[in-house]
C-alpha positions in Angstrom: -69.3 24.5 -51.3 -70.1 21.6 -48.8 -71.6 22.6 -45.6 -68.8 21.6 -43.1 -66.8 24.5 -45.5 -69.2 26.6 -45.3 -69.5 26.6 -41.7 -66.0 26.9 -41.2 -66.3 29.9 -43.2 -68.2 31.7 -41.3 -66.9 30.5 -37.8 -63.8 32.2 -39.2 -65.6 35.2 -40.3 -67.2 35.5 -37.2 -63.5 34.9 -35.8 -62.3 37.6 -37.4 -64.9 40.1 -36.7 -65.1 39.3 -32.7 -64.9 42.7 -31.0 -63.0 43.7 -28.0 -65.6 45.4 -26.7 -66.7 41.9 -25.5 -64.7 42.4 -22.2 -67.6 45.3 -21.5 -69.5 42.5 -20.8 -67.2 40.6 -18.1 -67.2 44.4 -16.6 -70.9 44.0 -16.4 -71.6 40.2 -15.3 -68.4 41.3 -12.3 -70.7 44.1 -11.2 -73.2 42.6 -10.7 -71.5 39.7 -8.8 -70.0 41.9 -6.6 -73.7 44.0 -6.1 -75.0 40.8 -5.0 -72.0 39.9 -2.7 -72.4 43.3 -1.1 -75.8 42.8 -0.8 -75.5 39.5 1.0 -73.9 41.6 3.8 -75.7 44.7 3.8 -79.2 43.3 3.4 -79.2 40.0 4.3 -79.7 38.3 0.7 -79.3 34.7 -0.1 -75.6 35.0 -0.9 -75.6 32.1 -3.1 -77.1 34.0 -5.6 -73.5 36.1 -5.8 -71.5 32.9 -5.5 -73.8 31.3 -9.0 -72.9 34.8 -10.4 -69.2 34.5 -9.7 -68.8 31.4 -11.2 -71.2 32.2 -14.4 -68.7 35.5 -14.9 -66.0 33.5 -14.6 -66.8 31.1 -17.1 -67.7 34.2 -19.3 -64.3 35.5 -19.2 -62.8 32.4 -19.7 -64.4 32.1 -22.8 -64.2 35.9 -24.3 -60.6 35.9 -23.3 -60.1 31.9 -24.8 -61.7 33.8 -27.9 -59.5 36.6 -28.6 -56.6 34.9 -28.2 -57.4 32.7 -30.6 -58.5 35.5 -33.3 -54.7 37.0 -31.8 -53.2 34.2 -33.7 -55.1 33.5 -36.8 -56.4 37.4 -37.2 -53.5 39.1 -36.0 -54.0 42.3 -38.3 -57.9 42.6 -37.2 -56.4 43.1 -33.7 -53.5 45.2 -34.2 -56.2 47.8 -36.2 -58.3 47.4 -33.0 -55.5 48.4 -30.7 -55.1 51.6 -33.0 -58.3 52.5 -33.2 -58.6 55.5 -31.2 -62.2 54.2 -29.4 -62.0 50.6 -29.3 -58.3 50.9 -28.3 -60.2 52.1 -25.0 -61.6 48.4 -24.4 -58.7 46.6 -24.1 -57.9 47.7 -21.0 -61.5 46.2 -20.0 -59.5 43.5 -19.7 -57.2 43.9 -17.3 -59.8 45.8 -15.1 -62.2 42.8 -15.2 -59.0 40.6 -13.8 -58.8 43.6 -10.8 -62.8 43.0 -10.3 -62.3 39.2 -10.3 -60.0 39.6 -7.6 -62.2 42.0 -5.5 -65.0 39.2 -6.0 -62.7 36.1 -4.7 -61.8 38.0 -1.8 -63.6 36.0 -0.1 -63.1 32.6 -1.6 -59.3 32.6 -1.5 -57.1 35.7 -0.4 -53.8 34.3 -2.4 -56.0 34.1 -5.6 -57.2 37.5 -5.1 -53.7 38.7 -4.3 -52.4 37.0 -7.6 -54.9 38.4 -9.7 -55.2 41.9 -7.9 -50.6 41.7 -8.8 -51.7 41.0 -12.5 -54.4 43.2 -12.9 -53.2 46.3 -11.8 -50.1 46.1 -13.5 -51.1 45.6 -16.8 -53.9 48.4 -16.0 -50.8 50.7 -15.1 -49.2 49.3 -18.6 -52.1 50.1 -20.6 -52.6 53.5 -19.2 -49.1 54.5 -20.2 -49.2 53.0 -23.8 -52.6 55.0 -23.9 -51.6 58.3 -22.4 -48.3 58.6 -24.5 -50.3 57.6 -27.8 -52.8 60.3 -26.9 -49.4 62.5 -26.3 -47.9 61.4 -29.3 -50.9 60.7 -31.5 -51.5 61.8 -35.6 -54.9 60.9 -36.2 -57.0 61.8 -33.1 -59.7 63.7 -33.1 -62.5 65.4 -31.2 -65.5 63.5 -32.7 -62.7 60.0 -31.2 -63.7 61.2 -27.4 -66.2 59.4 -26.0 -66.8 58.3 -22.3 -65.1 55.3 -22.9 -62.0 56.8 -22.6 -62.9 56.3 -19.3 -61.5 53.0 -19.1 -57.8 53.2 -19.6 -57.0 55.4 -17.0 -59.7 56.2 -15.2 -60.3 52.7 -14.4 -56.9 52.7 -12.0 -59.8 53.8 -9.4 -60.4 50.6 -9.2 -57.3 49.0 -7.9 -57.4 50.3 -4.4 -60.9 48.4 -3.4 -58.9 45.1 -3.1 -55.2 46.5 -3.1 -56.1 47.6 0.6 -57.4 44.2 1.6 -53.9 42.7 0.7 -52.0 45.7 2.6 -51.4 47.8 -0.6 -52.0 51.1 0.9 -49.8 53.4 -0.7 -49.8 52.0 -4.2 -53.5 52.3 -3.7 -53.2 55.6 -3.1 -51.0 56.1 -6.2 -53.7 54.8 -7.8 -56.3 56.2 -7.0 -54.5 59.2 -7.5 -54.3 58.8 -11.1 -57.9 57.7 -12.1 -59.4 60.6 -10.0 -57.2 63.2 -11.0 -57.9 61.6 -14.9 -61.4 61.4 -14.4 -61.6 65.4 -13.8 -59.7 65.9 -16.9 -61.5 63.7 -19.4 -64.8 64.6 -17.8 -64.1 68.0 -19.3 -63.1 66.9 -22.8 -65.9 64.6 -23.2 -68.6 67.0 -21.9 -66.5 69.9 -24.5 -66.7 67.3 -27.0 -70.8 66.5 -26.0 -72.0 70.1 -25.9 -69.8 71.9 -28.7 -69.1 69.5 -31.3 -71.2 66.5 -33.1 -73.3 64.6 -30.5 -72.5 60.9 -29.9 -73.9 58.7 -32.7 -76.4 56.2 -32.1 -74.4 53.3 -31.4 -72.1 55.1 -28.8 -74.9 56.6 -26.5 -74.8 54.1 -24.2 -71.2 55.0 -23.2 -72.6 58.2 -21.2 -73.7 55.9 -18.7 -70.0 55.3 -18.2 -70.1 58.7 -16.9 -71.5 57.2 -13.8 -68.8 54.7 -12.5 -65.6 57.1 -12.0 -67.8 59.2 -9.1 -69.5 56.1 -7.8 -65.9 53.5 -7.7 -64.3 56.6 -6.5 -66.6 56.6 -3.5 -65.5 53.0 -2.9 -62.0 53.0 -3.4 -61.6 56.0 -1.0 -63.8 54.6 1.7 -61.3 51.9 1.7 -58.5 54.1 1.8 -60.3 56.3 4.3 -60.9 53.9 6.8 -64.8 53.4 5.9 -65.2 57.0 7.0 -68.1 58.5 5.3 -66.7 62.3 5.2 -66.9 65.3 2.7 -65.3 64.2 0.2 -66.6 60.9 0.0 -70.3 62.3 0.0 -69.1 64.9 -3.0 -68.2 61.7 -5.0 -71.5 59.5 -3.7 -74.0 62.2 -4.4 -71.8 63.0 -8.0 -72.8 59.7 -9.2 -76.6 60.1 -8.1 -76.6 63.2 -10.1 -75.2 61.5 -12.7 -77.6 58.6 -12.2 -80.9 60.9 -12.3 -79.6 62.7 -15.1 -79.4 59.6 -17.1 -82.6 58.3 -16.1 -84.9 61.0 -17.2 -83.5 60.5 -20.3 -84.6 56.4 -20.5 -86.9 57.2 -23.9 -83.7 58.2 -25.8 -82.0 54.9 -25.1 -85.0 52.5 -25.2 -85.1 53.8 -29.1 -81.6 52.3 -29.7 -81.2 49.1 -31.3 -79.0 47.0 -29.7 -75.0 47.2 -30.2 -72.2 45.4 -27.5 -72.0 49.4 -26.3 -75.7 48.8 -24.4 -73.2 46.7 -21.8 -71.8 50.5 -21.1 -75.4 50.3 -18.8 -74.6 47.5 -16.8 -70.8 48.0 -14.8 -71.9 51.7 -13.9 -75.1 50.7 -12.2 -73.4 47.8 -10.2 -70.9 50.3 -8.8 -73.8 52.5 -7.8 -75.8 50.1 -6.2 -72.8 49.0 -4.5 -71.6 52.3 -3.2 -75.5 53.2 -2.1 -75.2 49.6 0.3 -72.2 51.1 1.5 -74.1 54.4 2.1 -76.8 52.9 3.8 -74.1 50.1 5.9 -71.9 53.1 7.1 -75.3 55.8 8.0 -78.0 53.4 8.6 -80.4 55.6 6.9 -83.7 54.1 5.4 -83.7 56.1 2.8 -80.2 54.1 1.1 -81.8 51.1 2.1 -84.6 51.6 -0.5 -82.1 52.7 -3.1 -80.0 50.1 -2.7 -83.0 48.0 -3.6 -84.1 49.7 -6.4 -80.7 49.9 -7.8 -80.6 45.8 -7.4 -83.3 45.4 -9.3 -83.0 47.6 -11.8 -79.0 46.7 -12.7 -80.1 42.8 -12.3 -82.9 43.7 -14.8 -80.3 45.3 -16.8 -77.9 42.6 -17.1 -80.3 40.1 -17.6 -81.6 41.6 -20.6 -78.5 42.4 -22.3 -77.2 38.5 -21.2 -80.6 37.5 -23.7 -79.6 40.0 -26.1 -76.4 39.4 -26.4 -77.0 35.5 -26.8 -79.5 36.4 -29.7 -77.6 38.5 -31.5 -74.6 35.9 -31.4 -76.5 33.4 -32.7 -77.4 36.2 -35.5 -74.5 36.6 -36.0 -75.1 40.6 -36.1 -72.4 41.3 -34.1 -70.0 39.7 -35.6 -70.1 42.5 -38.6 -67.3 45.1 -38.9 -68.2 48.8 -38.7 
């Protein structure tokens, strides 16, 4: 075999075997974007650093989504088994929630983009919750050991429509919403923490999805200080303080997931901490206490930390070409 076949081999291989779980990492490089955009406001950072980001997540997307479609048309099969598979069906909505994220972050470069692709992202969010929820209604093959936080994503991830959607003058469908992903988020909390505590624990390569238990609390805070007028009140301190918690409980646990070897799940760390360092700038903007301040700089750090290393990770292990392999 000559080497031009050979590569074309294994570019197609690779092709085949490219995993959907790839738009986790838009999710991530977004967060951070909008971490640093927020932080441009709130704390007086260089705010071309958010704009570099923008435009490096951008080009990310472009490529991941340039990518799949093309393993849509020659590896059709491969993604009609994803989209059935009852955990990395869950990642295709990651998709449509990093369009909704890109039009938060280009609010304020151009208000008609961010209109157009607020429009487009939350309706194929609402179309992928329905197909998900009546599967899950409907299903044969699920079962317990299948739930996992990132069953998050598909419906609970409507939360995020409302953080833009009120910019543009959305109000109500922001509240319908947010209605969904919060009343959703209650109800798979439960399941996943039934399925954590009385069944199998997650394996190995799925721990890194409980940091997803982080974002619903912590986006929730967001999207209903939009809708609440950027009134910090009960309600939005129950969902704040929620995603501390959540926060703290997942850090005294850092041994545990420094032990696992790297899978595309490890971007399950990045999007949650964005939305937490976000929300603790908005804490600190909205109460002027000191004490949010010197969160909001530790959770900077440590998420731009984050993402940094799973960017060099990431890279290395496409070069590998380890995760490229099927499960």
């Amino acid at each position: 075999m000559s080497d031009s076949s050979s590569a074309n081999t294994t570019a197609s291989r690779r092709l085949q075997h490219f995993p959907v779980a790839f738009f986790a990492m838009v999710m991530g490089t977004l967060g951070l974007t909008l971490a640093w955009q927020k932080s441009a406001h709130v704390l007086a950072l260089p705010s071309i650093i958010s704009h570099v980001l923008l435009i490096v997540s951008a080009t990310i997307f472009a490529v991941i989504v340039s990518v799949y479609l093309l393993k849509t048309i020659r590896h059709a099969p491969e993604v009609i088994a994803e989209f059935n598979h009852p955990i990395k069906m869950s990642f295709f909505p990651a998709f449509s929630i990093g369009i909704i994220l890109t039009s938060i972050a280009t609010l304020e470069v151009s208000s008609e983009l961010s209109r157009f692709l607020w429009v487009l992202g939350s309706t194929l969010q609402l179309i992928f919750t329905l197909n998900v929820l009546t599967r899950w209604i409907h299903h044969q093959h699920f079962q317990v050991a299948h739930s996992t936080p990132a069953w998050f994503i598909p419906v609970v991830g409507n939360i995020l429509v409302p953080i833009s959607g009120v910019e543009h003058g959305f109000y109500e469908i922001s509240w319908l919403f947010f209605s969904i992903g919060i009343i959703y988020w209650i109800i798979l909390k439960t399941l996943i923490f039934n399925r954590i505590i009385f069944h199998d624990p997650l394996p190995e390569k799925l721990l890194p999805t409980l940091f997803i238990l982080i974002a619903p609390p912590a986006v929730g805070f967001l999207s209903y200080m939009k809708l609440n007028h950027d009134v910090v009140d009960g309600f939005a301190r129950i969902l704040y303080y929620t995603a501390a918690f959540l926060v703290l409980l997942l850090m005294t646990q850092f041994s545990r997931f420094l032990r696992i070897q790297f899978f595309m799940s490890w971007w399950a760390y990045s999007f949650p901490l964005a939305a937490f360092t976000i929300a603790s700038l908005v804490m600190y903007a909205r109460t002027g206490s000191p004490g949010f301040a010197t969160i909001s700089y530790l959770m900077l750090t440590i998420v731009s930390l984050v993402v940094s290393i799973l960017l060099y990770k990431t890279i290395k292990a496409i070069i590998s070409g380890n995760v490229f392999k099927p499960d």
